[in-house]
FIBA-262247 format. One line per 4 residues: number of its first residue (from 1); for each residue x, y, z of N, C-alpha, C. Coordinates in pm, whole numbers, plus 50000, padded with zeros to 5 digits. Example, Ala and Ser with C-alpha at 12.3 -4.5 7.8 and 13.67 -1.06 7.14 Angstrom:
1 = 51319:49431:50780:51230:49550:50780:51320:49670:50780; 51285:49775:50708:51367:49894:50714:51290:50003:50787 $
END
This chain:
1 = 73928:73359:60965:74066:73348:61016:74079:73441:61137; 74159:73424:61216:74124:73497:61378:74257:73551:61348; 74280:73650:61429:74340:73800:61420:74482:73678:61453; 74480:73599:61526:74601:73556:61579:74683:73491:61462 $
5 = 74607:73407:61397:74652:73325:61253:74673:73480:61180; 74607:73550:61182:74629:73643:60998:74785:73688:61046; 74786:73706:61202:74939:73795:61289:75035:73661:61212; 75024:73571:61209:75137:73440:61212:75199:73438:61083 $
9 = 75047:73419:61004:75069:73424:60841:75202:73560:60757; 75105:73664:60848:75222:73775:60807:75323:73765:60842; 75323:73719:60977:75485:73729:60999:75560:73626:60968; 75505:73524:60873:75594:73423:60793:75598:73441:60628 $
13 = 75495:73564:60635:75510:73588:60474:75692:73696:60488; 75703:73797:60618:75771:73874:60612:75916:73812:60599; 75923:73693:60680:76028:73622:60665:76070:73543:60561; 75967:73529:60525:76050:73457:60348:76041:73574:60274 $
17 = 75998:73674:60269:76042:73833:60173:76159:73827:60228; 76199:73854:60355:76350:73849:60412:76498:73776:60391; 76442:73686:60391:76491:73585:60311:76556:73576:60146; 76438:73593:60075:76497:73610:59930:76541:73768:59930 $
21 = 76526:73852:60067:76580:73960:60028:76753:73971:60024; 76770:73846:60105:76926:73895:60124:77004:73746:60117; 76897:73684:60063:76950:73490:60044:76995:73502:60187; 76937:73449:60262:76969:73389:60408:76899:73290:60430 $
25 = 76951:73132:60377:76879:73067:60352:76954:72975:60457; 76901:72903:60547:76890:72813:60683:76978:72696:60587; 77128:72621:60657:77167:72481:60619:77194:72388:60705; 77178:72289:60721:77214:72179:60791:77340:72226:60858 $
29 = 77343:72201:60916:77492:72178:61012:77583:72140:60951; 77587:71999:60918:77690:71933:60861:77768:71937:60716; 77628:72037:60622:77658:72102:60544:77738:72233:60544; 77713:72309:60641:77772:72448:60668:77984:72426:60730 $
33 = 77959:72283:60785:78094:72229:60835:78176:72165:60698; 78082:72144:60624:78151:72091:60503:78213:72200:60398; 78144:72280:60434:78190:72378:60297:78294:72492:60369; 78337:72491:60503:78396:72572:60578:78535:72476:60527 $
37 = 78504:72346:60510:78634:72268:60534:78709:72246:60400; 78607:72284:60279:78665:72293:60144:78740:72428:60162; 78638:72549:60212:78736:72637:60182:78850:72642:60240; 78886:72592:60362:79011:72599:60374:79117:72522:60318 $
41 = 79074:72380:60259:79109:72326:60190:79203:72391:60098; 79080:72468:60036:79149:72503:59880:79190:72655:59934; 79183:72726:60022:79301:72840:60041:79388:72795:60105; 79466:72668:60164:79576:72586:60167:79632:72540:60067 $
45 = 79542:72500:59983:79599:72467:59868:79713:72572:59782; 79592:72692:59732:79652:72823:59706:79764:72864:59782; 79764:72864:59880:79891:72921:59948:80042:72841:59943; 80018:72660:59948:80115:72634:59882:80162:72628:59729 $
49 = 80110:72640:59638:80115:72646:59524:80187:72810:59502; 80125:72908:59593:80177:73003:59546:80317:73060:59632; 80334:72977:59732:80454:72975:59788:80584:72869:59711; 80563:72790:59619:80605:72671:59557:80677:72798:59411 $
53 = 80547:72800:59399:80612:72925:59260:80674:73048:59254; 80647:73073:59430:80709:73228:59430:80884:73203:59461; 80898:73039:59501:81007:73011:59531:81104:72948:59405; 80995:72918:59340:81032:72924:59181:81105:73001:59099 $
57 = 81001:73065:59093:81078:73257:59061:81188:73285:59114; 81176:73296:59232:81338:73306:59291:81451:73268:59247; 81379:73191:59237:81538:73088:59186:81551:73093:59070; 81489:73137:58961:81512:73161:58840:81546:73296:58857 $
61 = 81530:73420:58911:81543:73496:58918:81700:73559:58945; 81750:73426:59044:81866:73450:59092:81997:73389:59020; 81933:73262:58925:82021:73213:58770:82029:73354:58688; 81950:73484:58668:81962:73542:58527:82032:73634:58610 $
65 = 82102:73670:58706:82205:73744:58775:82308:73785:58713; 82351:73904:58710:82514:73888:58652:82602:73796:58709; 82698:73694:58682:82794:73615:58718:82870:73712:58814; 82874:73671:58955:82945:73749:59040:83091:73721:59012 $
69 = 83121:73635:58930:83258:73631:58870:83311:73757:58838; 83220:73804:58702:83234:73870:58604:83323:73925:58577; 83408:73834:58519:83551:73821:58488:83563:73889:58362; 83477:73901:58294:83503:73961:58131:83457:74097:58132 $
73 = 83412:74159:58168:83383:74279:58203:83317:74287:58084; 83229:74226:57917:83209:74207:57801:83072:74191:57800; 83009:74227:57733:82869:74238:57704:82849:74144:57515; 82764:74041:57565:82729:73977:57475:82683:73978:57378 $
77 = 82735:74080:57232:82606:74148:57165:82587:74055:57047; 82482:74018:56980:82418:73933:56943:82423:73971:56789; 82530:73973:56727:82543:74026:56555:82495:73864:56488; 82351:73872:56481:82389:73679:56435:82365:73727:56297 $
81 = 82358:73793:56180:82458:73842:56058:82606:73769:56035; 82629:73755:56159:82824:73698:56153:82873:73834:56215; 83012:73774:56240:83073:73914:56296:83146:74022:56202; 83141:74177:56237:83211:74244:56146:83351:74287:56202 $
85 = 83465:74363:56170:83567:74395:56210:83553:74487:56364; 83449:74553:56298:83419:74667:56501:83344:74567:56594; 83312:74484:56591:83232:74373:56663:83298:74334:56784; 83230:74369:56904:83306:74322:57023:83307:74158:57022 $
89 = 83302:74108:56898:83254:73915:56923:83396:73893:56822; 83480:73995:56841:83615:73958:56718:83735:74021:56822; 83855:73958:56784:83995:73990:56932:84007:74120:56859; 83987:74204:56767:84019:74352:56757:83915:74472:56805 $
93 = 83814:74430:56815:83697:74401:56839:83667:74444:57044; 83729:74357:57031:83698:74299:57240:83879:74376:57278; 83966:74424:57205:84056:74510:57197:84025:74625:57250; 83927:74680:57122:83929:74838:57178:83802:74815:57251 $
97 = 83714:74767:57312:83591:74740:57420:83750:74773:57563; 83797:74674:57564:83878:74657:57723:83972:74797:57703; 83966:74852:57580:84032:74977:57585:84017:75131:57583; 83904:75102:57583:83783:75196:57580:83746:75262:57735 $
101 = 83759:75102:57817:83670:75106:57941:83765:75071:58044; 83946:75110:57995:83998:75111:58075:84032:74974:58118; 84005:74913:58085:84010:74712:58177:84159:74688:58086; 84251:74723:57984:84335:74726:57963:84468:74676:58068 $
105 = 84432:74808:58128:84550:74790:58255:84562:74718:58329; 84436:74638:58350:84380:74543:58482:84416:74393:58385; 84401:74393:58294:84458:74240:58206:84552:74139:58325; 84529:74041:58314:84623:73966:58422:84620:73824:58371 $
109 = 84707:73744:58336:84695:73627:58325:84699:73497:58418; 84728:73566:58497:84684:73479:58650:84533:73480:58705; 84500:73588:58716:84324:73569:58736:84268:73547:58624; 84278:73526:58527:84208:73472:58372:84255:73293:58402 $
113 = 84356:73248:58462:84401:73081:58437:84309:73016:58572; 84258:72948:58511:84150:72861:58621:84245:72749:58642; 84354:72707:58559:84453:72568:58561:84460:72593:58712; 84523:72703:58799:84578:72707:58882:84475:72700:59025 $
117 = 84357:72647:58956:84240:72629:59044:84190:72441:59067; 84265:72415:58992:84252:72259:58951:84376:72208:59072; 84274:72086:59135:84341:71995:59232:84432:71870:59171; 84443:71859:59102:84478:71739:59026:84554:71777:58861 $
121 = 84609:71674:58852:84741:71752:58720:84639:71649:58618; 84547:71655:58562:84453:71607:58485:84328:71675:58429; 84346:71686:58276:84256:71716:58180:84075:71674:58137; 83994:71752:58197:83864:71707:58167:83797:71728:58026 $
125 = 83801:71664:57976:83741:71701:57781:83647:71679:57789; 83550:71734:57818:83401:71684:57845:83350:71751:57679; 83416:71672:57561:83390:71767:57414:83262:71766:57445; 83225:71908:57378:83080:71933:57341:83061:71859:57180 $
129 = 82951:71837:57143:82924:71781:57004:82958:71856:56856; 82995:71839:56781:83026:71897:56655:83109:72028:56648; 83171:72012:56714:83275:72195:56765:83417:72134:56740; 83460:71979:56642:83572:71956:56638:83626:71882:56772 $
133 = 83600:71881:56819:83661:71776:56883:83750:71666:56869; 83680:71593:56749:83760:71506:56696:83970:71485:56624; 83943:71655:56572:84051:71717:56571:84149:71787:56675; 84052:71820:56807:84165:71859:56940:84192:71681:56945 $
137 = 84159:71610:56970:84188:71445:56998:84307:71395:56910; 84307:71443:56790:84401:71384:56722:84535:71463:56734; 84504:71600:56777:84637:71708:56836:84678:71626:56943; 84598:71568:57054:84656:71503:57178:84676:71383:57114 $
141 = 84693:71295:57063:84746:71204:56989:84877:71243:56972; 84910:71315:56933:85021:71385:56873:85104:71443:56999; 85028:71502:57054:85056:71589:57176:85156:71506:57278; 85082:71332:57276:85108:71212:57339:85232:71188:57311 $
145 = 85265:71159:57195:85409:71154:57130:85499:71230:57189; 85467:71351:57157:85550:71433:57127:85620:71479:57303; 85529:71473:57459:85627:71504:57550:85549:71445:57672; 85531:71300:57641:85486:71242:57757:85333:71239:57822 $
149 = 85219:71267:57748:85128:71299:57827:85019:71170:57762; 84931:71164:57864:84826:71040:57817:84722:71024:57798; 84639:70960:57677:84508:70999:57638:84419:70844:57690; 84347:70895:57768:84248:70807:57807:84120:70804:57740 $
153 = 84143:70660:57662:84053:70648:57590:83925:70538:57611; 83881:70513:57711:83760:70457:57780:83623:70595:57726; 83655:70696:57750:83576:70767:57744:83485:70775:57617; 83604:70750:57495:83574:70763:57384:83463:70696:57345 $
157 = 83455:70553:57394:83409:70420:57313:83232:70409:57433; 83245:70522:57495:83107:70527:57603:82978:70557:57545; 82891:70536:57515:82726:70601:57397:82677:70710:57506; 82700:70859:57387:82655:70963:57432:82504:70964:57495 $
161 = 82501:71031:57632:82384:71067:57712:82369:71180:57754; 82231:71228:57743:82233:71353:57751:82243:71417:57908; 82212:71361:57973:82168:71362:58127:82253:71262:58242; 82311:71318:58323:82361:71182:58388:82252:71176:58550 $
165 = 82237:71091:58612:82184:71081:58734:82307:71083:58841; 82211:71119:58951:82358:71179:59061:82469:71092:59082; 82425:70963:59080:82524:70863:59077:82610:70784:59010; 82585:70858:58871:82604:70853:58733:82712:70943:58728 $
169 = 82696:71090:58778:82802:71149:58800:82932:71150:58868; 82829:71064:59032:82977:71085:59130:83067:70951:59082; 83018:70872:58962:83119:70789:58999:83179:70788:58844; 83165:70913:58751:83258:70946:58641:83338:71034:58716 $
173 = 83282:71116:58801:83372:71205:58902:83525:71118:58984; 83452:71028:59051:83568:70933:59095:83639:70823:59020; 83612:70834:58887:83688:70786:58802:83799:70876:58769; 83743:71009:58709:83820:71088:58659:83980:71149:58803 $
177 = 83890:71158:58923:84015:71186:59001:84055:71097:59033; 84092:70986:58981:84218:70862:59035:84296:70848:58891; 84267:70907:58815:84354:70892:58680:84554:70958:58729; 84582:70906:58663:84771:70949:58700:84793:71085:58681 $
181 = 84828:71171:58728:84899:71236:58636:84910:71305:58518; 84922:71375:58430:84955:71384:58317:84851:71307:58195; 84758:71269:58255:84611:71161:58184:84557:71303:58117; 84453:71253:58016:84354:71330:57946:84264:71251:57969 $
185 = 84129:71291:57984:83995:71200:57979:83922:71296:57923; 83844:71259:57770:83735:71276:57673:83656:71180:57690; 83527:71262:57666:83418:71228:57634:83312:71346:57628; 83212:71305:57572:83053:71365:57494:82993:71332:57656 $
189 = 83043:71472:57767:82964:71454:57865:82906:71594:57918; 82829:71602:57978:82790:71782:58018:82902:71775:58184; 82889:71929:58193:82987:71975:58337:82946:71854:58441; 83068:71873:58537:83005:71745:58629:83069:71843:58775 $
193 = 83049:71877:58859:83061:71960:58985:83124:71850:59080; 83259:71849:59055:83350:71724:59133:83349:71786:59308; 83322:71929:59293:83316:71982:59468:83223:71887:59520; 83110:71916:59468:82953:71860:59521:83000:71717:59589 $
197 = 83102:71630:59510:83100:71534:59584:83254:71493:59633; 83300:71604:59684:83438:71593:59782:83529:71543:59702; 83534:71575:59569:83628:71536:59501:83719:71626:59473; 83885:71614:59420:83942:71692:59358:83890:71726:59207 $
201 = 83904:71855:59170:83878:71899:59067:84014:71915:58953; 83990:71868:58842:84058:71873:58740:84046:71968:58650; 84177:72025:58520:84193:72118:58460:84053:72138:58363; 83909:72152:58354:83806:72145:58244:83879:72220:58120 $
205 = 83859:72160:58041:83863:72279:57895:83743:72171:57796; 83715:72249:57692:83616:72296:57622:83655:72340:57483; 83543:72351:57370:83553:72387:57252:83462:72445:57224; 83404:72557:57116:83281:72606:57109:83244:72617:56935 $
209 = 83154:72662:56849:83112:72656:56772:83040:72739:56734; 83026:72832:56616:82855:72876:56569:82760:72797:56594; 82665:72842:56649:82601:72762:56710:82448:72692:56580; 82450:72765:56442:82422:72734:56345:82456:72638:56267 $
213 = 82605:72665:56264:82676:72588:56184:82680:72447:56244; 82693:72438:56426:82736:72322:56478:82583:72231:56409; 82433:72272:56436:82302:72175:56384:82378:72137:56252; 82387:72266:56146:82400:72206:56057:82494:72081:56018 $
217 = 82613:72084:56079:82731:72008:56086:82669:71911:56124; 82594:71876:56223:82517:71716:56298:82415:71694:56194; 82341:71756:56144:82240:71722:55999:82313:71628:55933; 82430:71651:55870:82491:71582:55779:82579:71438:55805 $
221 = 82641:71526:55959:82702:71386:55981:82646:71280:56062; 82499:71307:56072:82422:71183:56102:82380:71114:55988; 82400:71189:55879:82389:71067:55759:82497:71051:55659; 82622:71051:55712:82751:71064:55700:82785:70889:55679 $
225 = 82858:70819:55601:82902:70660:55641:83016:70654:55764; 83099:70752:55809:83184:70762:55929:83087:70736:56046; 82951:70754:56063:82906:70794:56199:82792:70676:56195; 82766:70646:56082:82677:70483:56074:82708:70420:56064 $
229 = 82907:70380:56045:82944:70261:56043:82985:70241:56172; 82968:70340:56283:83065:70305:56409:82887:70261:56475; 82780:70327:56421:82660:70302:56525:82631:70151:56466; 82640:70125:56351:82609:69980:56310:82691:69861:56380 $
233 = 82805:69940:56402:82885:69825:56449:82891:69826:56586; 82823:69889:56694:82791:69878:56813:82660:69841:56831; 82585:69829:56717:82414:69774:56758:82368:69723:56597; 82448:69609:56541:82404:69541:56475:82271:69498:56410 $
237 = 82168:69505:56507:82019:69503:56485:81944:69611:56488; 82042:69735:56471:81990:69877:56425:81921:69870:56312; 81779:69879:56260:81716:69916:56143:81777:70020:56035; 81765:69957:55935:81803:70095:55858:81705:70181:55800 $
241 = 81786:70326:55763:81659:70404:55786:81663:70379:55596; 81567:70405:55537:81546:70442:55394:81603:70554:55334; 81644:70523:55174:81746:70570:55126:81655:70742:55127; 81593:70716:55134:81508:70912:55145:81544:70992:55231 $
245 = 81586:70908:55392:81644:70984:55457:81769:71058:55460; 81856:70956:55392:81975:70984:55393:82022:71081:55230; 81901:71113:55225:81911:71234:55057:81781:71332:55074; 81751:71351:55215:81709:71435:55210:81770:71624:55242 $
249 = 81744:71693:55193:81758:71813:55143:81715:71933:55269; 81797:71942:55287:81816:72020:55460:81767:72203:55397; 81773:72266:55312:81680:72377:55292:81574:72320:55283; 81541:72268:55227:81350:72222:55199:81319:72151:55374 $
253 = 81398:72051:55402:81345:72025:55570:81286:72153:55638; 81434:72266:55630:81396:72402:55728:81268:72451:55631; 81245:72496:55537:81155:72525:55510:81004:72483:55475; 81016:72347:55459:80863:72265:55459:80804:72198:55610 $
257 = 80913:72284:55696:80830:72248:55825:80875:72148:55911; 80960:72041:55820:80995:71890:55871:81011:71925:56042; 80963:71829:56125:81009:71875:56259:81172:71808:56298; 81240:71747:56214:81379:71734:56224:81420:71834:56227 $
261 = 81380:71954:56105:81477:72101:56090:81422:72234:56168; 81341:72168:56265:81239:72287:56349:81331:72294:56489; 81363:72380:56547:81436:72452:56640:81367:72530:56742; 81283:72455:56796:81182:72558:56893:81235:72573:57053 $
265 = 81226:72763:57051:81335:72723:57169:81203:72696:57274; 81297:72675:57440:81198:72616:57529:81169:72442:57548; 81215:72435:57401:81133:72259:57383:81266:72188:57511; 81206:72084:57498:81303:71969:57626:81281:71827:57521 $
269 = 81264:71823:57514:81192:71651:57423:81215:71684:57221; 81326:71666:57185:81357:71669:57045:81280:71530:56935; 81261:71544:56864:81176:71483:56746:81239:71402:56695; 81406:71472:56639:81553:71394:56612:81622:71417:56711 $
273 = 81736:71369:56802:81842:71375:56858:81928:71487:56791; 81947:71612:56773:82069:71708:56729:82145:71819:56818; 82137:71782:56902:82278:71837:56989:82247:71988:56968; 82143:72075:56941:82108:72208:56941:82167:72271:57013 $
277 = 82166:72215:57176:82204:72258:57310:82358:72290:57294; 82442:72349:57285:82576:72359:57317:82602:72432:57453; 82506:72508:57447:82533:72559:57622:82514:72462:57735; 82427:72338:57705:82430:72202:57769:82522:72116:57851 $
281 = 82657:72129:57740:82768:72049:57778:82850:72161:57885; 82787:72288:57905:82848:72344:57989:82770:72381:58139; 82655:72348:58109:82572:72416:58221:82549:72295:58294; 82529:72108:58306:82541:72009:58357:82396:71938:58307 $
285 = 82382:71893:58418:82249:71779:58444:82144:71819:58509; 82138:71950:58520:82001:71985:58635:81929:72006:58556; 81752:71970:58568:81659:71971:58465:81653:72116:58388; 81714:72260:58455:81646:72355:58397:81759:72371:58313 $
289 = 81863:72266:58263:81989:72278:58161:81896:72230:58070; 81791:72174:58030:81745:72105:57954:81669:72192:57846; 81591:72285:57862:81491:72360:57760:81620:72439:57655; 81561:72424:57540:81646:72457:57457:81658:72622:57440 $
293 = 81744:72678:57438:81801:72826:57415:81746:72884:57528; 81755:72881:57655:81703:72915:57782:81784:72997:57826; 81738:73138:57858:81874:73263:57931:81921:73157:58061; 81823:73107:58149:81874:73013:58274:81977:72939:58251 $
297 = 81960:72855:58126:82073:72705:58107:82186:72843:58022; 82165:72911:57982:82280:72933:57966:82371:73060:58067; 82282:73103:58149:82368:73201:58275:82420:73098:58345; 82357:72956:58359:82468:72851:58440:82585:72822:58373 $
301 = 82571:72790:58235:82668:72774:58134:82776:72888:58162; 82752:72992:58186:82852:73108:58143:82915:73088:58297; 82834:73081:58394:82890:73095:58499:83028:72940:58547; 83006:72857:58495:83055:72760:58510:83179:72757:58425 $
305 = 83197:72796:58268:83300:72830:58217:83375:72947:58299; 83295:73063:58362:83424:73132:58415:83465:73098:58542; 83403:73011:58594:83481:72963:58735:83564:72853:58724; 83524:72759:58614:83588:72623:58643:83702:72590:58504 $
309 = 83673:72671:58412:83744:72591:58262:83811:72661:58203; 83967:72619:58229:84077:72688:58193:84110:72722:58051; 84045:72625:57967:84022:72680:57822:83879:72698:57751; 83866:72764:57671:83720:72709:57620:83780:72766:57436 $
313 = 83819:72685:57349:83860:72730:57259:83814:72714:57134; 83861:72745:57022:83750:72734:56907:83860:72712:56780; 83806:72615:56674:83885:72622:56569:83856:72698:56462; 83758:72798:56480:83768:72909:56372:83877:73003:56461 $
317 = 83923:73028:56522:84081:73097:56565:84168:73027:56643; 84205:72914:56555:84304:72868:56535:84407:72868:56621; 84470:72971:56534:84632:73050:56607:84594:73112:56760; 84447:73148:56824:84463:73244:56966:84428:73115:56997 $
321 = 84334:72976:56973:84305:72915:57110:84456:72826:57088; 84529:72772:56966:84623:72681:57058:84767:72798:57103; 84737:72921:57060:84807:72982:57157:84801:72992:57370; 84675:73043:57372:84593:73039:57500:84610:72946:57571 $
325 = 84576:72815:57449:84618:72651:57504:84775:72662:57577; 84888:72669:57509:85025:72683:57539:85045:72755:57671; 84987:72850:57656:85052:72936:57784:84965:72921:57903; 84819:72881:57876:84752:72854:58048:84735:72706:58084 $
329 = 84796:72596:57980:84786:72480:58045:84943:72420:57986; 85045:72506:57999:85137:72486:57924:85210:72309:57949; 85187:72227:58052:85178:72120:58119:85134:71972:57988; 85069:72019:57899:84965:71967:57822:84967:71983:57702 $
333 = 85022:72136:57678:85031:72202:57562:85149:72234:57497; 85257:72250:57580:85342:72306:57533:85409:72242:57392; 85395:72359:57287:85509:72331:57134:85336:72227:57086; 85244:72285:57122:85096:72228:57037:85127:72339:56917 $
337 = 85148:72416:56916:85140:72511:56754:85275:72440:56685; 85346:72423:56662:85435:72362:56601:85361:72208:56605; 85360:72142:56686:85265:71978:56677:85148:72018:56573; 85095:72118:56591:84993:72126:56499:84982:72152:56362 $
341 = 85098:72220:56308:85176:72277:56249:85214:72188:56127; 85328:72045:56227:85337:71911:56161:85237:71820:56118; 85154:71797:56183:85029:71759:56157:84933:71816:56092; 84924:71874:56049:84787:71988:56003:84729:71970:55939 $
345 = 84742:71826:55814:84629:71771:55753:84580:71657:55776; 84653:71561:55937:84563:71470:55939:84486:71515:56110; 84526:71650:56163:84447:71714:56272:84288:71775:56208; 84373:71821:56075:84221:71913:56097:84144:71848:55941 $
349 = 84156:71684:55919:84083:71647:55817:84021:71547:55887; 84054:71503:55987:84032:71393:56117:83851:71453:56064; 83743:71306:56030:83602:71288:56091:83589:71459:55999; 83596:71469:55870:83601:71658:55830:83495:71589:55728 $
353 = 83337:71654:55661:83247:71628:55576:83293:71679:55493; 83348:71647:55394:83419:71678:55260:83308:71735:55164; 83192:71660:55153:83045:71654:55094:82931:71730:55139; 82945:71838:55250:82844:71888:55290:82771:72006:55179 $
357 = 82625:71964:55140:82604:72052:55061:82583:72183:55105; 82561:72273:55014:82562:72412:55037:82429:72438:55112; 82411:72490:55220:82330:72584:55268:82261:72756:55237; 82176:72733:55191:82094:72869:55150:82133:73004:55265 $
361 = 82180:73120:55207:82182:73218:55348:81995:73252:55399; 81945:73218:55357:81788:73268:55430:81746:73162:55525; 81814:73003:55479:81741:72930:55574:81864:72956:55714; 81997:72990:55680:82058:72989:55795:81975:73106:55884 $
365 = 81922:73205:55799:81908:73317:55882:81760:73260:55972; 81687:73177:55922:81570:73151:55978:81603:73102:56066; 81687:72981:56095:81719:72923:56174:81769:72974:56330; 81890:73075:56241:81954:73190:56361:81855:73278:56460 $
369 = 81746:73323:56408:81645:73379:56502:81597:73297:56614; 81633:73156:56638:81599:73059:56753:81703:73062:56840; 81796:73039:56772:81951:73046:56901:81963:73162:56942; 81926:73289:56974:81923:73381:57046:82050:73365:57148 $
373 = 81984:73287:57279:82067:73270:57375:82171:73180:57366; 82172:73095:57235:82264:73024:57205:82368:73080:57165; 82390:73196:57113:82438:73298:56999:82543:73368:57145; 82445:73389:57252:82517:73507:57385:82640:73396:57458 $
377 = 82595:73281:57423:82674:73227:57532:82821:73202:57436; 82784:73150:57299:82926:73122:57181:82994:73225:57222; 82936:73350:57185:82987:73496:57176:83081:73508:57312; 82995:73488:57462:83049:73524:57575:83187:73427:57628 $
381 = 83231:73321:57500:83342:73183:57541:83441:73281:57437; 83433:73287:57326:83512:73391:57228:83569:73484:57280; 83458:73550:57326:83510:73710:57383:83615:73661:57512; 83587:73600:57646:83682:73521:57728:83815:73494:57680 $
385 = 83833:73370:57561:83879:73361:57473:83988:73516:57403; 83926:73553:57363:84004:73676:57321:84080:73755:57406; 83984:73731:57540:84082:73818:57638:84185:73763:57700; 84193:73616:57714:84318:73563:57783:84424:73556:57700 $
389 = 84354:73569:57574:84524:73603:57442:84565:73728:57437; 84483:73849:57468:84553:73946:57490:84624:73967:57619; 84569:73859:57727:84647:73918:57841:84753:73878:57833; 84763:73763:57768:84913:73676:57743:85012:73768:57661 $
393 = 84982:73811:57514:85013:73870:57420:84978:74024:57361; 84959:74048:57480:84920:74232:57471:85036:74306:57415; 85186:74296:57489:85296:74398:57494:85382:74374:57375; 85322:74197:57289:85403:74168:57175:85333:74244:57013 $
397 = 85189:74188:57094:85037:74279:56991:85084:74455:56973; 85105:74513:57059:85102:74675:57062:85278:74643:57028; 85374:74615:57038:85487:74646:56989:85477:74626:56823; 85418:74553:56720:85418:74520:56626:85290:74586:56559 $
401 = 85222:74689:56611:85150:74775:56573:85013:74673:56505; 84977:74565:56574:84852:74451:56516:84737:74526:56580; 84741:74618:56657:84574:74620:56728:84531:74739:56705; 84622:74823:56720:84541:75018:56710:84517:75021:56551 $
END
């Protein structure tokens, strides 16, 4: 081998040592253009994805806000035990809270009445599900009689949906603002944002519920004969379900797992249809109203009752919401406690489960650990609630020695 070859050999042995010393391994061209063009590919990719989610965040970020309303000055505390007498979730309760912290003095029943925010002399009942409803309906029945006012009943006879589409809305929206006057319009609908589409806005009110009690209440009266003779007789070729269903045993459901009696919050897609959602009918149609017990769907919820809905009332207190009723929509209401008064066993027996069996306290309590945020928002309509009856009835409350 001549000195010139052994020089060549080495210096191609040195270059492949070089080589695997530091992988510097020679590629095609068109290969080296190809893989330049994935990576940018996919760090384009990355960058929108993570601009998509960071804008995500945001916006969820900016739903769990305090309500720049924050009209209640009340903190939502979560006794799901039930409430006790010191409980800021009770009017003696949310008493000494506003008296404590000074908000006493500031009470006003003019900035508490949203009526006087409403374009139009017309009632939005958008009832939420199982919170009685059926019984405010039969008060306005009565109500009707008694000084002129009118119940529009199209709404009634409509098949509940959970969701409306935008055009679905604007044109219950422009139904509802051409009604007369002095009209009521009910129905099983979520909030509908009549601004959004240049409409006048009407008086909203509302009803609320334990938010325990309301599942349980829909358990039963979905296998109730009141609520299958009205679905039979609107869809005739409805199957019937087997007599097992309609005797089955709602502690053993919650506790053997059944996914009828399962309550998972987060979920969007239910197993049975049960109206879990009550913060729903307040927070609207935008998809993130949808996951069940969600702080989001319900900071819209809260925020929307204190801007837009002049009542939000409840028939476990009775005497403060059709008081509240009287004096902030007095148009509608007025001499409802006396109407109610006269009526009082076919208002509050109206669509009433006479037969509901007893509920175990452990499965309620199991249950209650899911509504969390369901629990803040009941609590945060009550407490509201409580405060527009004291602002009304503060100086009659402290003269008759009811609150200290």
């Amino acid at each position: 081998m001549s000195l010139m070859s052994d020089k060549s050999f080495k210096m191609k042995m040195r270059d492949v040592e070089t080589a695997f010393k530091y992988r510097r391994f020679p590629y095609p061209k068109r290969s080296v253009e190809l893989i330049a063009l994935l990576a940018i590919s996919c760090t384009f990719f990355l960058f929108m994805h993570t601009n998509k989610l960071n804008s995500r965040l945001k916006e969820m970020e900016m739903k769990l806000q305090p309500s720049e309303f924050s009209a209640l000055g009340l903190t939502g505390s979560n006794h799901l035990d039930g409430p006790k007498p010191e409980d800021i979730n009770t009017l003696h309760g949310t008493y000494q809270y506003l008296k404590s912290t000074g908000q006493l003095a500031t009470l006003n029943t003019h900035l508490l009445n949203n009526t006087r925010k409403a374009d139009i002399d017309v009632i939005f009942f958008n009832r939420a599900a199982k919170v009685g409803s059926e019984a405010l309906l039969e008060l306005f029945n009565s109500l009707e009689k008694f000084h002129g006012i009118y119940v529009e009943r199209e709404g009634l006879r409509k098949k509940t949906k959970r969701q409306f589409k935008k055009w679905e809305q604007r044109q219950l929206a422009r139904r509802i603002s051409e009604l007369d006057e002095g009209t009521v319009y009910i129905e099983h609908v979520n909030w509908i944002d009549f601004e959004e589409f240049d409409l006048p806005k009407p008086i909203y009110i509302n009803m609320v519920r334990d938010p325990v009690e309301r599942v349980i209440s829909w358990y039963f009266y979905a296998r109730g004969a009141y609520k299958n003779a009205i679905e039979y007789k609107k869809d005739t070729d409805r199957p019937i379900r087997p007599e097992s269903w309609y005797k089955k045993d709602f502690n053993l459901c919650v506790r053997s797992g059944d996914p009828e009696c399962q309550y998972v919050p987060f979920t969007v897609k239910d197993f049975v249809g049960n109206f879990k959602r009550q913060s729903l009918f307040y927070c609207g149609h935008h998809d993130d109203c949808m996951p069940f017990n969600s702080p989001a769907a319900v900071q819209m919820a809260k925020e929307h009752v204190e801007r837009d809905y002049a009542v939000v009332g409840s028939w476990e207190d009775t005497n403060i919401t059709l008081s509240v009723f009287e004096k902030y929509i007095p148009r509608f209401f007025n001499g409802a406690k006396t109407v109610f008064e006269i009526h009082n066993d076919k208002i509050t027996n109206r669509n009433k489960n006479k037969r509901k069996p007893k509920v175990d306290p452990d499965v309620k309590a199991m249950i209650r650990k899911n509504f969390t945020h369901e629990y803040e928002f009941y609590y945060f309509c009550k407490q509201r609630l409580y405060k527009q009856y004291l602002a009304a009835n503060l100086k009659e409350l402290q003269a008759h020695g009811l609150l200290d």
